[in-house]
Each structure stands twice: as structure tokens, then as C-alpha cells.
C-alpha positions as CSV (number, residue, x, y, z in Angstrom):
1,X,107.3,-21.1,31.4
2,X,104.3,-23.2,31.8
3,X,103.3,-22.1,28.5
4,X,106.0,-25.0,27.1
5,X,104.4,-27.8,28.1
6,X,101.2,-27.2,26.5
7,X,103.5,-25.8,23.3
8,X,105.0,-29.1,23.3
9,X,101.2,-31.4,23.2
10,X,99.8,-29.7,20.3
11,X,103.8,-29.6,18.4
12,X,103.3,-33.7,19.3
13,X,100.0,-33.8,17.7
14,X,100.9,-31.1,14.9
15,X,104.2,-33.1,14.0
16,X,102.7,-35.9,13.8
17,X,99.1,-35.2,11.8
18,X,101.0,-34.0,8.3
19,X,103.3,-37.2,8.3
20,X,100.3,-39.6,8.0
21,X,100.6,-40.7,5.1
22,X,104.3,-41.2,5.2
23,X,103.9,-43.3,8.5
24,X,101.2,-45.2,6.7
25,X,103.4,-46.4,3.8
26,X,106.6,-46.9,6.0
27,X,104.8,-48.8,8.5
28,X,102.7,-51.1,6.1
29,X,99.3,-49.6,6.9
30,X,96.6,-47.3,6.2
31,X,95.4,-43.4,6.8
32,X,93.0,-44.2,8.7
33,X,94.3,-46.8,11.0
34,X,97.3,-44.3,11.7
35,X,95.0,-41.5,12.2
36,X,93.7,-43.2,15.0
37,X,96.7,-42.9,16.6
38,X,95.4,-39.1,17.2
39,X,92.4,-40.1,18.9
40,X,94.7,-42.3,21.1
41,X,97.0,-39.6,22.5
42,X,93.8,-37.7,23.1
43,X,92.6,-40.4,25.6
44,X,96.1,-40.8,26.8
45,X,96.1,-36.9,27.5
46,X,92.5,-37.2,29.3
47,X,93.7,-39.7,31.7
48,X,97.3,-38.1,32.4
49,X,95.4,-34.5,32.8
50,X,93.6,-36.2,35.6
51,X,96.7,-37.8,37.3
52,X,98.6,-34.5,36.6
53,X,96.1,-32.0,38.1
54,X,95.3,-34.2,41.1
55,X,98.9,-34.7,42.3
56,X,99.1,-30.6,41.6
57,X,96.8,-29.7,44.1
58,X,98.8,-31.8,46.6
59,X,102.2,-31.6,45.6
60,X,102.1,-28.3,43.6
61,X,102.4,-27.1,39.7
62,X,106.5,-27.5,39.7
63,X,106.9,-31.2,40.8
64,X,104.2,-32.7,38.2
65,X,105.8,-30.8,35.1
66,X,109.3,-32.0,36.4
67,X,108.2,-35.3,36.3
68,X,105.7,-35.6,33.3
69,X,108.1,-33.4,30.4
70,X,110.8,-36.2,30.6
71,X,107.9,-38.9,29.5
72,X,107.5,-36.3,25.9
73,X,111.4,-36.8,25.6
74,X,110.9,-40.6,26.2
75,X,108.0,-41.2,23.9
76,X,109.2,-39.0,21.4
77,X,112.4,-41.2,21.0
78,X,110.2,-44.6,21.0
79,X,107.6,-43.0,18.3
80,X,110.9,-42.6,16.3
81,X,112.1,-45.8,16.7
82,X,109.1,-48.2,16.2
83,X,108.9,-50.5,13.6
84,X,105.0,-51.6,14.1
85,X,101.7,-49.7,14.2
86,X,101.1,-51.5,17.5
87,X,104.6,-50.2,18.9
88,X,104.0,-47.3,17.3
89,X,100.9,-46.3,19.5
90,X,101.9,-47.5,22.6
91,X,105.1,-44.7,22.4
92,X,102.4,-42.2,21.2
93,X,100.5,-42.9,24.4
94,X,103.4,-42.3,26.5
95,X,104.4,-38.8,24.7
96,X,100.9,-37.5,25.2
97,X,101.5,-38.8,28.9
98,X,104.0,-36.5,29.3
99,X,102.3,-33.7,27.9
100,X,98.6,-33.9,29.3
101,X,99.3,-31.8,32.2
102,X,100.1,-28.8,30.4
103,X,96.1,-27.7,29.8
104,X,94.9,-28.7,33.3
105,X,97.8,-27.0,34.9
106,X,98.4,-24.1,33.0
107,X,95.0,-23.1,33.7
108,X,95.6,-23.9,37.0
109,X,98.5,-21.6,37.4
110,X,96.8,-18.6,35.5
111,X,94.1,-19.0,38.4
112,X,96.8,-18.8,41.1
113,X,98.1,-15.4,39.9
114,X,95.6,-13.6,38.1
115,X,92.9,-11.9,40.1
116,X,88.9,-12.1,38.3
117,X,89.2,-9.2,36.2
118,X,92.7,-10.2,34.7
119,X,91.9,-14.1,34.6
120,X,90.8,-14.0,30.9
121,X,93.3,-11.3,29.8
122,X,96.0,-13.7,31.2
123,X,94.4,-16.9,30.2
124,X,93.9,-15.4,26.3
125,X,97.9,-14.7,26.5
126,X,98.6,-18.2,27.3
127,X,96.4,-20.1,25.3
128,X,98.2,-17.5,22.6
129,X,101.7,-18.2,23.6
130,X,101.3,-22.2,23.9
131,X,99.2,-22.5,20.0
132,X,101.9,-21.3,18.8
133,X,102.7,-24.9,18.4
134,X,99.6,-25.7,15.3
135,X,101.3,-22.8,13.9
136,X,105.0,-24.3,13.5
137,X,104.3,-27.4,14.3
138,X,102.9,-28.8,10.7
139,X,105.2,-26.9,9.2
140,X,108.2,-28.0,10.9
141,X,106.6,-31.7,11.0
142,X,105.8,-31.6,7.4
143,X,109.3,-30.6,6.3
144,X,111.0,-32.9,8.3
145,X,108.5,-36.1,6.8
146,X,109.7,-34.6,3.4
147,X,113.3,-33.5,3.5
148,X,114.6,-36.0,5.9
149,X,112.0,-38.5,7.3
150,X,109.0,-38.7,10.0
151,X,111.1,-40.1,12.1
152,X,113.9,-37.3,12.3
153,X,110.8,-35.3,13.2
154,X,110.0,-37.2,16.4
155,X,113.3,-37.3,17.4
156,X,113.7,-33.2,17.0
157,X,110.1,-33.2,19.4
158,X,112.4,-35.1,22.1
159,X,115.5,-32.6,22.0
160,X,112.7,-29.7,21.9
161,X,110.8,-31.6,25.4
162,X,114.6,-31.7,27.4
163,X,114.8,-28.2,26.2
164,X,111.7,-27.4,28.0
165,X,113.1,-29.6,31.4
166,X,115.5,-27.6,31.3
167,X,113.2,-24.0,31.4
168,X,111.2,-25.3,34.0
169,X,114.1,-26.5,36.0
170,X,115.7,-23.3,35.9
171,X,112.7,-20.8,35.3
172,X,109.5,-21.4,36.7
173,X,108.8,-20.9,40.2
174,X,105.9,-22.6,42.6
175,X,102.8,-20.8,41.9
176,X,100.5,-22.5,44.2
177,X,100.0,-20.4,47.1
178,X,101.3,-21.3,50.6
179,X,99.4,-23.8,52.6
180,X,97.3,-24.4,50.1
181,X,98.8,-27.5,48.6
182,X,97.9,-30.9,50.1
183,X,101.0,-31.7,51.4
184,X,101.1,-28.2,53.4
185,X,97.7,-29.5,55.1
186,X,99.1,-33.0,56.2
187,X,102.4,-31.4,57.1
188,X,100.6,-29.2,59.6
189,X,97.7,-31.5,60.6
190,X,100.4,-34.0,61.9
191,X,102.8,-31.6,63.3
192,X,105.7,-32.0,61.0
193,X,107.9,-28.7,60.3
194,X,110.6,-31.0,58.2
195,X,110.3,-30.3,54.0
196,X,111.0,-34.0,53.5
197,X,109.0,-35.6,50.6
198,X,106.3,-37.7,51.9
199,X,104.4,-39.9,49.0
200,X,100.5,-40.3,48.8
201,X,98.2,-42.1,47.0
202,X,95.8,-39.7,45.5
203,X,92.8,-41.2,43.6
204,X,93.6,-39.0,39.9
205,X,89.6,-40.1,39.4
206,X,88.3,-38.1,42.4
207,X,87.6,-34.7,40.0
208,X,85.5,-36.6,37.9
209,X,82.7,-35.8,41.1
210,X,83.2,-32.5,39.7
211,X,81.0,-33.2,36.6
212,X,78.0,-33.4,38.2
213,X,77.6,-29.7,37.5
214,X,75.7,-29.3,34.5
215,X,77.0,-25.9,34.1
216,X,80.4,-27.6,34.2
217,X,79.2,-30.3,31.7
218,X,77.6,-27.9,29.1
219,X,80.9,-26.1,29.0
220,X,82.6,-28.6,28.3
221,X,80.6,-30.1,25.6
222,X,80.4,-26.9,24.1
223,X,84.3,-26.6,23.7
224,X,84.5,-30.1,22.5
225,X,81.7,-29.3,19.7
226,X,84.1,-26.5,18.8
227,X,87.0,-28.3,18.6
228,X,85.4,-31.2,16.3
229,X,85.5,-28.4,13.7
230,X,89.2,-27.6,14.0
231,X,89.9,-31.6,13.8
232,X,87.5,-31.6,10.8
233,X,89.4,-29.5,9.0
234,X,92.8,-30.2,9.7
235,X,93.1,-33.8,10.7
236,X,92.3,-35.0,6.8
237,X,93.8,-32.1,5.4
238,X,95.9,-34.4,3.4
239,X,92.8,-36.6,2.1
240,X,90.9,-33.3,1.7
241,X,92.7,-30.2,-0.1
242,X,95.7,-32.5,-0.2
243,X,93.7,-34.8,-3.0
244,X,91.6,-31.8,-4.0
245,X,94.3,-29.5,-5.5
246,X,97.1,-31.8,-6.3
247,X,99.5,-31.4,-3.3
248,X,101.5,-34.1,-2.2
249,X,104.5,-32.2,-0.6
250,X,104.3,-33.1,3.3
251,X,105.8,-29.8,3.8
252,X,103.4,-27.5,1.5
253,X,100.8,-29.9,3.6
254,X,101.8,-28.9,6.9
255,X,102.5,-25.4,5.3
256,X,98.2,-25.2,5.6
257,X,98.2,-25.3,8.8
258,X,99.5,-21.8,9.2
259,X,96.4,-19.9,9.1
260,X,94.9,-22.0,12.0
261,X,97.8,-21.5,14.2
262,X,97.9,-17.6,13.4
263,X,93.9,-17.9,14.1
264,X,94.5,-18.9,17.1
265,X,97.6,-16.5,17.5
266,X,95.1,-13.9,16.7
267,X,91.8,-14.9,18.5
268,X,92.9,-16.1,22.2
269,X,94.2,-12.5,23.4
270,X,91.0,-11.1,22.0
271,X,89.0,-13.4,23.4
272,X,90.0,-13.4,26.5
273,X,90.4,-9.6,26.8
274,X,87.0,-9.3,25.5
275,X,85.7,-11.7,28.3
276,X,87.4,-9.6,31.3
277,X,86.0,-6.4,29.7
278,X,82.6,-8.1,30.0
279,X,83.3,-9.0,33.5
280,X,84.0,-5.9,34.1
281,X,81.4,-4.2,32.7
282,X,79.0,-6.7,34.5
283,X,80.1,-6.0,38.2
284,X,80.0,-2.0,37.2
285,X,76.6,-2.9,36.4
286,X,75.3,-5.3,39.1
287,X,77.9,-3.4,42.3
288,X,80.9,-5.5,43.4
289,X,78.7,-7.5,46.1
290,X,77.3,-9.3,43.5
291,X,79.0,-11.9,41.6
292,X,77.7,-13.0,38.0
293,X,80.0,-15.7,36.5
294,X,77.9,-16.3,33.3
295,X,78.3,-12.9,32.2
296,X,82.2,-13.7,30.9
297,X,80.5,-16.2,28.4
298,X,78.8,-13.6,26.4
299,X,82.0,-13.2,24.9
300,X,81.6,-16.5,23.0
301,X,78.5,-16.4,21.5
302,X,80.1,-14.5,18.6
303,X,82.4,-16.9,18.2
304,X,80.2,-19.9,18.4
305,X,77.3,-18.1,16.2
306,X,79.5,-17.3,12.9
307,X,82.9,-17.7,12.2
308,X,83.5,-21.4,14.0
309,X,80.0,-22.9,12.4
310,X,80.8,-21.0,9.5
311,X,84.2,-22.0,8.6
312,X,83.8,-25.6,8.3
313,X,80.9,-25.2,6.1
314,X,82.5,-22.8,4.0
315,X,85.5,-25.1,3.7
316,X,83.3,-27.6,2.4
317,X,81.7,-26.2,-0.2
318,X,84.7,-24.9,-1.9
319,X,86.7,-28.1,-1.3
320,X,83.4,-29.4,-3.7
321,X,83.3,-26.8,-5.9
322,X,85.8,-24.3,-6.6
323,X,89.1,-26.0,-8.1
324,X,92.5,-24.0,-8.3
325,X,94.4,-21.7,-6.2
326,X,91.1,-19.8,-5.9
327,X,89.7,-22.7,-3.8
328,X,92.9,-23.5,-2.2
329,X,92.8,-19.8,-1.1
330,X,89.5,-19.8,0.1
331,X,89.9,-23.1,2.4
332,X,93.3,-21.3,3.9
333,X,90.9,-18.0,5.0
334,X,88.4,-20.6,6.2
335,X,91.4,-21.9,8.4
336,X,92.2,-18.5,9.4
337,X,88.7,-17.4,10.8
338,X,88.0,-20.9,12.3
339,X,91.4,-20.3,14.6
340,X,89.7,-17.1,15.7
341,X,86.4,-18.5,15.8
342,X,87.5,-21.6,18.1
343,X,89.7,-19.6,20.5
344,X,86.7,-16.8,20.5
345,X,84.8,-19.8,22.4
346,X,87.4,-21.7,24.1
347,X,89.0,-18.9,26.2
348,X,86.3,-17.2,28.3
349,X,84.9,-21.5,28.2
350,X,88.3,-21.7,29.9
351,X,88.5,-18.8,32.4
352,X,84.5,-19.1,33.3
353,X,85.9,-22.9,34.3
354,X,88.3,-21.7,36.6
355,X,86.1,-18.7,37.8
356,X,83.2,-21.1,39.1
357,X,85.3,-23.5,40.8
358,X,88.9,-21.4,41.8
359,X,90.1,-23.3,44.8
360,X,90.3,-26.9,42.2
361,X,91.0,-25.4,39.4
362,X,93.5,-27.8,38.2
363,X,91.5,-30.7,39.0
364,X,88.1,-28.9,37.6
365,X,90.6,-28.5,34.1
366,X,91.9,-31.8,34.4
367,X,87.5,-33.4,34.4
368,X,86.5,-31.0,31.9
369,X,89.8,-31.8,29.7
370,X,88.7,-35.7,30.0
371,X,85.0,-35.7,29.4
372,X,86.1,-33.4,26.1
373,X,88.6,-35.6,25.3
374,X,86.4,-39.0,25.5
375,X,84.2,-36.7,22.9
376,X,87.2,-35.9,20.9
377,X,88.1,-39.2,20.8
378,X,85.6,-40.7,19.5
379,X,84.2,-37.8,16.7
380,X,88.1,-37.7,15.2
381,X,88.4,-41.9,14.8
382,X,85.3,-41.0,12.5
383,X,86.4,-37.6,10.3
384,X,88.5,-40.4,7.7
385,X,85.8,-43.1,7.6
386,X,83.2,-40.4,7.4
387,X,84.8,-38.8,4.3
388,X,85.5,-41.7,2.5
389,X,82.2,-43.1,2.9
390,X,79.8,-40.0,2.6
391,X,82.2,-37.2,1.4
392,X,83.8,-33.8,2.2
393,X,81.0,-31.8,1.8
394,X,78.6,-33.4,4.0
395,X,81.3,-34.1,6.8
396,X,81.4,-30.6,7.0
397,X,77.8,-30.2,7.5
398,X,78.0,-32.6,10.0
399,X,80.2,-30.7,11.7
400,X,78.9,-27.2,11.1
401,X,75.4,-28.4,13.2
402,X,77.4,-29.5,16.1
403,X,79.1,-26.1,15.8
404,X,76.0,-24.3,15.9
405,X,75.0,-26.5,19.2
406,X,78.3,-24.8,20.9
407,X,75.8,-21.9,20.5
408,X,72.8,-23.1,22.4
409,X,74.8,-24.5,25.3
410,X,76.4,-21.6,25.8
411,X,73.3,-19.6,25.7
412,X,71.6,-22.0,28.2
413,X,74.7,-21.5,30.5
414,X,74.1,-18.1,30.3
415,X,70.7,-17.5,31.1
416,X,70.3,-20.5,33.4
417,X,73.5,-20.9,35.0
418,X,72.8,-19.1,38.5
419,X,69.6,-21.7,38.8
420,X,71.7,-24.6,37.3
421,X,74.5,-23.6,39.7
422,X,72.1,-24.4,42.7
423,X,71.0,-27.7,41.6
424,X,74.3,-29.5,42.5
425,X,76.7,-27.5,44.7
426,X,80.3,-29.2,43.7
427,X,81.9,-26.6,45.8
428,X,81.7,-23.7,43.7
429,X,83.5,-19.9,44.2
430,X,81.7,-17.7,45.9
431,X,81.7,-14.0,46.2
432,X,83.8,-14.0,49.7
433,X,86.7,-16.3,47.9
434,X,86.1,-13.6,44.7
């Protein structure tokens, strides 16, 4: 069940991405200043992932999704309703408020049930499960922008966010583990046996300590350079292949983003069975009384070496080249093996995340997820202005060389992480807690 949050943030953001351009004309304004509406709800996600995960640890997982899925529902309805760009974002803000704990958390809970050697099994599943949403969501989005308006589509996001209320109300159970949560602690250090609720200010900021860790930082960045290459291709897909081979149907535009979503699909369950299998193979190698975290990000190097890197290079070269349905072909299999490429990183990123620092795992989520996100944010209010200016072709490029830095940082991790590690302790896992 918490799969349905995180579902529900990238259906917001795929919904919304294909009916750009409608939103520009209806709303008096321009690709680009609607496309920065994107890089808004990735901020807005940051923050809330930092508020959710904090009040997680103290509360628990149930609470925080009870309370944030009814902002989606709320947002979704304003988004539909506004009648300025200015409006317009403030709603969007709101919706991704109600959805930003869905990464953080989700994480979280795979961490409180999975043991080590299942963690990226389990965390490949989920990541699986919840992109379903780039999958459908364009699609859906896309055909709603066309056949009915953008508008009907936001509204549809809201009945879909009650719907997922109503799951977790009636599905999903606590999964933090007892006495663990803050508000177990301060129950028992003051002697109180009564389950009444008892509010406390929690500073959401306090994770951000966590990022002192360079292995923690590297990570992070090296997801986020990733990333830039799924937004590169998708986020202007309308200004790209869109212009390039004549397609102005919203829904044949959100009809492209299939082969990312079934990338992804595809890619997370290998990737993260791949990662345990390294794991695995590591503590058969090294004896169970000694603990190598690094080892479960070998897995992405093959990711972060060809097919992310790649893909977007590829894509650009045939989006400048080849003309037809041979070229429109060619950028959909580029859009299929980035999906695979990007969740070949992202998913033993993830699970080596929640391996090093297990007992704050949402909160260690929630810093990563912000620091990425204040990177996202700013390379994706710069994919339209860069392609106007400069051109397809060598935005791609752009992109491929921060791909191929993923790569390096991961490799750096890898063989330096254990000395890295002791530079800063920020309370990481250790082999007792393993």
C-alpha cells in the first residue's frame, strides 16, 4: 500500500508534463514559464519529504500518509480550477505537498521489513510497482488534455488521491517497529502508559546534518545526474519529437512516454535483485562478521557506464538527423533503455542509502531526496531555455557528460567509501545493528 503514494507523485508530474502546451495557451502564457511549474513541485516535494520523514520517525509511517494524501486530493482540485499561472503554481505546490512523502517513506518502510539481503529485492519491487505511474500517467494525462481538457485531468488525479486515502485507511498497517518511534521514547521516558496523541514540534531540517557524509552526498548527486537525463528527454518531449516528427496530439504525446515507464517497469526488479545478489556474494566472500556496504553499488556501474549516458545521446542524434517513423522509432528504444538504465542506478543508490544509515532511514531519504531535488530543480528550469537557445543535439550532450559523471561518483563510493565513511561518523549501521 505505500507503493500509492509514490504512484500518485510521479501520475501528478506525468499528468501534468504532456498538457503543457495546452495549459500554456489556456492560461495566456508560455512553455517554458509553465514548465517551470515542474521544477516547482520538485522543490515543494524536497521540503515536504523532509517534514514527512521527520514526523515518521516520531509518529510512525501511517499517520504522515493519512495526513499528507488528502493535500494531492486538495491541490489536484485547485490545479483544476485556477485561472492564473500564479494560482496555478501555488495549487501545484500544494499537490506535490501531499505527495513528497511517498519516496522518503516508502524507502523507509522497505527498511523496516526487509532484512540486508532482501532490502534491494524488495526496494526494486517497489520502485517497480510505484513507476508504474510515468508509464500511464502521460498517457492518461495526454488523453484527457485532448479528448476532454487538462483540467478534467487534474480533477481525475484528485478522485485517484481519495482512492488511495481510502487504501491506506483500510490496508496498510504500522511498519515501524515497537518502541522505536519517537513518541514510544517520550511515552516511556515520562512514564505515560495512555495511547493519547501528544503533539511535538520536530525541526523537519534536522536530517539535513545527515549530509555531511560525503558518501551520502556522492550518492545522491550521482542519482540526480541520472535523473537529469530522464527529465532531458521527456520533459520537452513536446518541443523535441513533438516538433521534430509532426505530432501535435496530447495523447499520441503522452503515448511516448510508455517506453520510459516500461523501462523502469523492467529495470528496478532487476536492479535491485542484481544488488542483493552482489551483497550476497560479497559477505560469502568477505564471512558474515564483516560488513561491506559499497559492494551493493557495483550493481550500478553498468547502468551508469552505457545505457543511461548512452540514451540521451543517442536520442539526440536521431532527433537531428534521422526524420520519419525511423527516427521516431529510434528515440522511443532510447526511452526504453534509459528507463532501465536510470532505475539500474537508482535502486541499489537507494537501498545502499538505507543500508549505511538503517535506524533514520526515512529522514536519511527525506536529505538525500532534497539535496537531489534542489539539483533537479534547477537543471530542469534550464532543459526549454537550453534547447531553444543552443539546440536538441547539444542539450543532449550536455546531459550525456553529467551521465557519465554518475559513473565516477559511484566508482569513488565504491573504492573509497569505507575510508570516506570514517571521516564523518553521522551515525552510520554497523555490523551489530546488520
Amino acid at each position: 500500500m505505500h507503493d500509492t503514494q509514490l504512484t500518485s507523485l510521479v501520475f501528478a508530474s506525468g499528468t501534468f508534463v504532456p498538457s503543457i502546451p495546452q495549459i500554456a495557451v489556456d492560461l495566456n502564457s508560455t512553455g517554458p514559464t509553465i514548465s517551470f511549474a515542474v521544477s516547482l513541485s520538485i522543490l515543494a516535494s524536497a521540503l515536504g519529504a523532509m517534514v514527512s520523514a521527520t514526523y515518521s520517525s516520531f509518529y510512525g509511517r501511517r499517520p504522515v500518509y493519512l495526513i499528507g494524501t488528502p493535500l494531492l486530493c486538495i491541490g489536484s482540485i485547485g490545479v483544476a480550477l485556477s485561472n492564473g499561472v500564479a494560482e496555478m503554481m501555488i495549487w501545484r505546490l500544494i499537490q506535490a505537498l501531499g505527495t513528497s512523502g511517498g519516496m522518503s517513506i516508502g524507502a523507509a518502510v522497505i527498511g523496516d521489513i526487509y532484512k540486508l539481503t532482501q532490502r534491494g529485492t524488495a526496494m526494486g519491487i517497489f520502485f517497480g510497482a510505484s513507476l508504474l505511474g510515468p508509464a500511464l500517467a502521460p498517457v492518461a494525462g495526454g488523453w484527457g488534455a485532448h479528448y476532454a481538457s487538462w483540467r478534467w485531468t487534474q480533477i481525475a488525479l484528485a478522485i485517484w488521491g481519495f482512492l488511495a486515502f481510502l487504501s491506506i485507511l483500510l490496508f496498510f498497517p504500522e511498519t515501524s517497529h515497537p518502541g522505536s518511534r519517537g513518541i514510544d521514547k517520550l511515552r516511556e521516558l515520562e512514564g505515560q502508559s495512555s495511547k493519547r496523541c501528544i503533539w511535538v514540534w520536530l525541526n523537519p531540517f534536522a536530517s539535513l546534518t545527515l549530509l555531511r557524509s560525503p558518501n551520502l552526498v556522492l550518492s545522491t548527486l550521482a542519482g540526480a545526474a541520472v535523473l537529469i537525463t530522464d527529465y532531458v528527454l521527456l520533459m520537452p518531449v513536446a518541443y523535441t519529437i513533438g516538433v521534430k516528427y509532426n505530432i501535435t496530439n496530447e495523447f499520441l504525446i503522452g503515448a511516448c512516454f510508455i517506453p520510459c515507464g516500461l523501462g523502469n517497469i523492467i529495470g528496478a526488479p532487476i536492479a535491485g535483485w542484481l544488488s542483493d545478489r552482489v551483497v550476497i556474494a560479497s559477505r560469502t566472500k568477505y564471512g558474515t562478521d564483516i560488513w561491506r556496504p559499497e559492494a551493493r553499488l557495483k550493481a550500478a556501474l553498468p547502468g551508469a557506464m552505457l545505457p543511461v549516458p548512452l540514451s540521451v545521446l543517442l536520442s539526440g542524434l536521431v532527433t537531428h538527423f534521422v526524420q520519419g517513423k525511423v527516427g521516431l522509432i529510434l528515440n522511443l528504444f532510447c526511452f526504453l533503455m534509459n528507463g532501465i538504465g536510470v532505475d539500474l542506478v537508482l535502486t541499489p543508490a537507494s537501498a545502499y542509502i538505507v543500508d549505511v544509515v538503517h535506524e533514520r532511514s526515512a529522514e536519511v531519504m527525506a536529505a538525500t531526496t532534497g539535496l537531489r531535488a534542489i539539483v533537479l530543480a534547477a537543471a530542469t528550469s534550464g532543459i526549454l531555455p537550453s534547447i531553444k537557445y543552443i539546440g536538441v543535439l547539444a542539450t543532449d550532450v550536455i546531459a550525456t557528460v553529467i551521465a557519465w559523471s554518475a559513473f565516477v561518483m559511484i566508482w569513488v563510493i565504491i573504492r573509497y567509501g569505507q575510508r570516506m565513511r570514517e571521516w564523518v561518523d553521522v551515525g552510520y549501521t554497523t555490523l551489530k545493528d546488520v
